[in-house]
N, CA, C and O atoms as a DFTB+ gen file, in Angstrom:
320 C
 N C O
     1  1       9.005       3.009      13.144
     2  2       9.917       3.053      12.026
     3  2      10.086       4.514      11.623
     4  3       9.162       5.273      11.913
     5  1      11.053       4.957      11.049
     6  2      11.744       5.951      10.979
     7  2      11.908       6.137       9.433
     8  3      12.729       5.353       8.956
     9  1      11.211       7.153       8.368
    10  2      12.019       7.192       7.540
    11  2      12.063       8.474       7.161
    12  3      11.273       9.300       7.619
    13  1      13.271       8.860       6.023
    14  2      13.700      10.174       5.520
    15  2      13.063       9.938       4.167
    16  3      12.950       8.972       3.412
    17  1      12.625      11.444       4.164
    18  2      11.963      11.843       3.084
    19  2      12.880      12.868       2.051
    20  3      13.562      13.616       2.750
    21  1      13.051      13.070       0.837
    22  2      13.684      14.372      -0.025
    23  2      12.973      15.328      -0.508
    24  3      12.492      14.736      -1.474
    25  1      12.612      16.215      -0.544
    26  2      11.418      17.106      -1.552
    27  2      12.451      18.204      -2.458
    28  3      13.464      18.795      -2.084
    29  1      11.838      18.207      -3.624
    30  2      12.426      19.248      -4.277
    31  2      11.428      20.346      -5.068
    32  3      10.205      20.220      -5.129
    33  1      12.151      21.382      -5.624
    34  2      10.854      22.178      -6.071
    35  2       9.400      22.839      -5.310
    36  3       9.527      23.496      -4.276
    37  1       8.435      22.670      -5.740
    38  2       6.808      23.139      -4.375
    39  2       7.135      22.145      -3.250
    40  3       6.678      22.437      -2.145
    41  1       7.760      21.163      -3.343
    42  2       7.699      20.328      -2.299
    43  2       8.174      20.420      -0.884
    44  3       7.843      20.099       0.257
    45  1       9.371      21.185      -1.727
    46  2      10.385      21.839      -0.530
    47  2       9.934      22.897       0.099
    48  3      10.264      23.222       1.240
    49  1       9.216      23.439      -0.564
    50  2       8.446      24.654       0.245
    51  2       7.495      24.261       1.070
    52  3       7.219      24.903       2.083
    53  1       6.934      23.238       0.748
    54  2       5.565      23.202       1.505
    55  2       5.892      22.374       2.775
    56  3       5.140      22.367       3.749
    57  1       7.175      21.604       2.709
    58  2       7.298      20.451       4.169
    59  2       8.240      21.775       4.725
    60  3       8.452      21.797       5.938
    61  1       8.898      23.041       3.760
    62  2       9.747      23.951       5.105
    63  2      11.039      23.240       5.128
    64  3      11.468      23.054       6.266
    65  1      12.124      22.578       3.690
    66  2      13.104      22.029       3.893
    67  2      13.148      21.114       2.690
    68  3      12.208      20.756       1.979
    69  1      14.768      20.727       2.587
    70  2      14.973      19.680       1.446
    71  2      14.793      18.146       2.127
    72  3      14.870      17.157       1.398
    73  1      14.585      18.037       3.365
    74  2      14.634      16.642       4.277
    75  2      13.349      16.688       5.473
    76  3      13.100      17.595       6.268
    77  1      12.716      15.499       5.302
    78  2      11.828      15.676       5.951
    79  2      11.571      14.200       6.916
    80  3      11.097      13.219       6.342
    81  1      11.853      14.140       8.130
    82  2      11.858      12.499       8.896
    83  2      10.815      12.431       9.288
    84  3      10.280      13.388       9.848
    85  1      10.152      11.136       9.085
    86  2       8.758      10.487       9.673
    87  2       8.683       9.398      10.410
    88  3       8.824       8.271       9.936
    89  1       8.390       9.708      11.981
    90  2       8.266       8.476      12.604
    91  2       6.709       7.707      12.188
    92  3       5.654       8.334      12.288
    93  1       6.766       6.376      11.753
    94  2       5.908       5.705      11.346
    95  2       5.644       4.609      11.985
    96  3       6.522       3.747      12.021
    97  1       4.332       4.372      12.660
    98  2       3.688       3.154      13.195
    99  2       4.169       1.829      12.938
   100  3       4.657       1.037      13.745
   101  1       3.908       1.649      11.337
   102  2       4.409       0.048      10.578
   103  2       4.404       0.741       9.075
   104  3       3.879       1.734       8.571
   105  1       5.283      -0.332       8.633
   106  2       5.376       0.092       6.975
   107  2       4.117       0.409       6.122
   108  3       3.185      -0.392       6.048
   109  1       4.123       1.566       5.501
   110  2       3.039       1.928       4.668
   111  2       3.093       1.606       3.485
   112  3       4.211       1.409       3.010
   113  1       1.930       1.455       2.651
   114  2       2.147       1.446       0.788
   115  2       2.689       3.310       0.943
   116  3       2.483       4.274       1.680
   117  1       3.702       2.848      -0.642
   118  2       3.411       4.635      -1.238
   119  2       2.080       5.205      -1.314
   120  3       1.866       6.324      -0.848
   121  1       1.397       4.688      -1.730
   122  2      -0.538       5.367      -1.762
   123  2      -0.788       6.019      -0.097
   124  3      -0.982       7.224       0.064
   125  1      -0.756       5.184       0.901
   126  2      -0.846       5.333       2.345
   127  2      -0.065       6.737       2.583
   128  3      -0.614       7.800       2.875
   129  1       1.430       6.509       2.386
   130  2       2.419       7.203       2.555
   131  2       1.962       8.816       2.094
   132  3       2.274       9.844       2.694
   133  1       1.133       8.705       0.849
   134  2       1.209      10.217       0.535
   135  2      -0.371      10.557       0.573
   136  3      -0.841      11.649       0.251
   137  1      -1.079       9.493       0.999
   138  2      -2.469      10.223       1.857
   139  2      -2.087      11.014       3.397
   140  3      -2.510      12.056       3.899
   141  1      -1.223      10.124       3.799
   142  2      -0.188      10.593       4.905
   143  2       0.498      11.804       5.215
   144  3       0.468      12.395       6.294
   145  1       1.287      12.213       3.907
   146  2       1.746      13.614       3.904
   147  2       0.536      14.610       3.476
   148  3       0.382      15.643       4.127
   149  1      -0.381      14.287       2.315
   150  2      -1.363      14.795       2.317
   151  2      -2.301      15.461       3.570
   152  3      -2.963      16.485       3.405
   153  1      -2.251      14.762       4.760
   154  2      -2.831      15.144       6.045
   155  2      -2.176      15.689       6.845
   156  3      -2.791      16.169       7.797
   157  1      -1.008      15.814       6.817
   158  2       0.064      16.480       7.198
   159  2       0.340      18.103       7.171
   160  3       0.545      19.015       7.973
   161  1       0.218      17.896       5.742
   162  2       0.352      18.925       4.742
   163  2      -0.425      19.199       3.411
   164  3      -0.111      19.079       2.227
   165  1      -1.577      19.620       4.069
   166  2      -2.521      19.983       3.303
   167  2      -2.088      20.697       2.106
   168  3      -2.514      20.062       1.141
   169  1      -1.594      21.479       1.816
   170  2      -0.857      22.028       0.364
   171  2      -0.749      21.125      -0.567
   172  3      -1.356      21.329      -1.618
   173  1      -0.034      20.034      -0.430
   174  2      -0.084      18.972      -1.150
   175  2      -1.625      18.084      -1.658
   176  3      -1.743      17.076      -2.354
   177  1      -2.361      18.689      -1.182
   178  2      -3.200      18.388      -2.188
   179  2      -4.152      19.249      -3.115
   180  3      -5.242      18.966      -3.610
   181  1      -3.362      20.419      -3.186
   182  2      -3.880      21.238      -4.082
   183  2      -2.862      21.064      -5.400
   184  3      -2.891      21.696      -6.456
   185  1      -2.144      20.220      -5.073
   186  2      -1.202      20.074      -6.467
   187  2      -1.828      19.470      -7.687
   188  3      -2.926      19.167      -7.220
   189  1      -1.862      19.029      -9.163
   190  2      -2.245      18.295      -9.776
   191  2      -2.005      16.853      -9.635
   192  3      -2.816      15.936      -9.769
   193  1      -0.889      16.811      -9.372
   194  2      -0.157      15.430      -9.117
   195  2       0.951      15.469      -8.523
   196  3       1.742      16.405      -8.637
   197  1       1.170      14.244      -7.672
   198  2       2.286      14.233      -6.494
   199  2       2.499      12.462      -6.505
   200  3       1.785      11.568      -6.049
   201  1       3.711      12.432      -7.183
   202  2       4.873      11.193      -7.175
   203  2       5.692      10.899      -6.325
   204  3       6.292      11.844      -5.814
   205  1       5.996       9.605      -5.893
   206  2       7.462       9.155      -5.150
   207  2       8.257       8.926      -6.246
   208  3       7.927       8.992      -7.431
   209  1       9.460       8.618      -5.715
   210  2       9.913       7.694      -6.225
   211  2      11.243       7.079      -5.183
   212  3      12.196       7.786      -4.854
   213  1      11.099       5.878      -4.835
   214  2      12.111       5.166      -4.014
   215  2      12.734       4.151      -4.679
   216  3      12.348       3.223      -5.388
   217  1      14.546       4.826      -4.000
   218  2      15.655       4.420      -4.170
   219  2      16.016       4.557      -5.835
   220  3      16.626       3.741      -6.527
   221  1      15.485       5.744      -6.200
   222  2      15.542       6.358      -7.485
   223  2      14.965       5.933      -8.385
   224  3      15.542       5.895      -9.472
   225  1      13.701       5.487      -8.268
   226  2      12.572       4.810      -9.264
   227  2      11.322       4.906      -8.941
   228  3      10.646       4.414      -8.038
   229  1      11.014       5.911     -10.178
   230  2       9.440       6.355      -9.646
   231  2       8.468       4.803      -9.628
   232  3       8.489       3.939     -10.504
   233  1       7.553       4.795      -8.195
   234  2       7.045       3.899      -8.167
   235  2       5.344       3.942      -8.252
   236  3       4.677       4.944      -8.511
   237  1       4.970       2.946      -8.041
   238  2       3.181       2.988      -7.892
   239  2       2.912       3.186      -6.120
   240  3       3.722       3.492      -5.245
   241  1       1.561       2.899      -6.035
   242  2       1.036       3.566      -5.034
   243  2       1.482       1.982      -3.969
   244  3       1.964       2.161      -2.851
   245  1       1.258       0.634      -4.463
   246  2       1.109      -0.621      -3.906
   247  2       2.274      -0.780      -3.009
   248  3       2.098      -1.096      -1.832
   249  1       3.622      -0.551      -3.568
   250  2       4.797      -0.743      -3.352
   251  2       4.931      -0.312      -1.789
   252  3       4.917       0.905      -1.610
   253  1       5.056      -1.104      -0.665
   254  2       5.553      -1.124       0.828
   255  2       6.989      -0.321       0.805
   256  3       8.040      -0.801       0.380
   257  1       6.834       0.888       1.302
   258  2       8.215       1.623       1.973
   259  2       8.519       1.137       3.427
   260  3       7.672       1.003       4.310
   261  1      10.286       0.817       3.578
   262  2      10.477       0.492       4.306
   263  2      11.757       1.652       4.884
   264  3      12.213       2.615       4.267
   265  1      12.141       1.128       6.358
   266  2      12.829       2.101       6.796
   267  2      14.384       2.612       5.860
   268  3      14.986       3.685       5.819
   269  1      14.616       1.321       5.219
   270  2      15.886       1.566       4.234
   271  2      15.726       2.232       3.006
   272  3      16.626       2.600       2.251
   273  1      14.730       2.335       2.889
   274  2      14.500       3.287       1.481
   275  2      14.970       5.119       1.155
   276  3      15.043       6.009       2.002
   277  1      15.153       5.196       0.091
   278  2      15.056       6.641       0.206
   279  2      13.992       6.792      -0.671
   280  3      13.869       6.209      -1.749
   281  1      13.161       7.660      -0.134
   282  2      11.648       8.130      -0.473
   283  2      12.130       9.854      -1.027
   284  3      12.596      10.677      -0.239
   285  1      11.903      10.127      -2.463
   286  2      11.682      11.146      -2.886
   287  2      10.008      11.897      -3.283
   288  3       8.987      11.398      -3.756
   289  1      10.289      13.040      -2.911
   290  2       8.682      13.634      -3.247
   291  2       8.851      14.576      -4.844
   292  3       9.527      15.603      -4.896
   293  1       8.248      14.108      -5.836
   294  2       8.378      14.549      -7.126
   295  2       6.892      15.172      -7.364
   296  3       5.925      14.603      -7.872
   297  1       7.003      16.897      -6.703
   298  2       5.824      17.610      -7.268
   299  2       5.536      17.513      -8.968
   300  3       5.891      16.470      -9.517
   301  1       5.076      18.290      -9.567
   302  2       4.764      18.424     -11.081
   303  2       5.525      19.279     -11.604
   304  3       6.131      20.269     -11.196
   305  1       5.388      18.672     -12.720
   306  2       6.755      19.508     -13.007
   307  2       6.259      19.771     -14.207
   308  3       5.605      18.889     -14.764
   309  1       6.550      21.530     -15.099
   310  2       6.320      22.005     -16.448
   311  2       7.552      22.586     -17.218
   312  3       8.628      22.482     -16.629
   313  1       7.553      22.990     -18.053
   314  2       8.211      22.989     -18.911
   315  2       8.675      22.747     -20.283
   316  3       8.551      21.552     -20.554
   317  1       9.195      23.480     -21.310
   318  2       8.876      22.637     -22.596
   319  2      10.130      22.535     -23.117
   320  3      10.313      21.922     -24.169
């Protein structure tokens, strides 16, 4: 399975791009998914916190991504 990833902000820096494709074994949870990029891309876990959110709704870790989804990567974000 095949899916596209978005990163914006540290995120984009650290995958090297605003789009990032992952060929995948079988459908992962989001939790899986970003232990996944986590091993990938070690940077990402020096962050405080690192969110999805698919098909424009930040989700939990349980939630099964599938190849139709769009998977966003939502580093941390500051500001006041």
């Amino acid at each position: 399975m095949q899916i596209k990833i978005l990163a914006f902000g540290i995120a984009k820096e650290i995958i090297g791009g605003t789009e990032l494709s992952m060929d995948l074994a079988k459908d992962l949870s989001v939790g899986e998914l970003k232990e996944k990029l986590t091993t990938d891309f070690p940077e990402f876990a020096k962050l405080r916190s690192l969110a999805l959110a698919v098909n424009g709704t930040y989700v939990g870790d349980d939630l099964i991504v599938t190849s139709q989804d769009e998977v966003v990567i939502i580093p941390p974000v500051s500001g006041g």
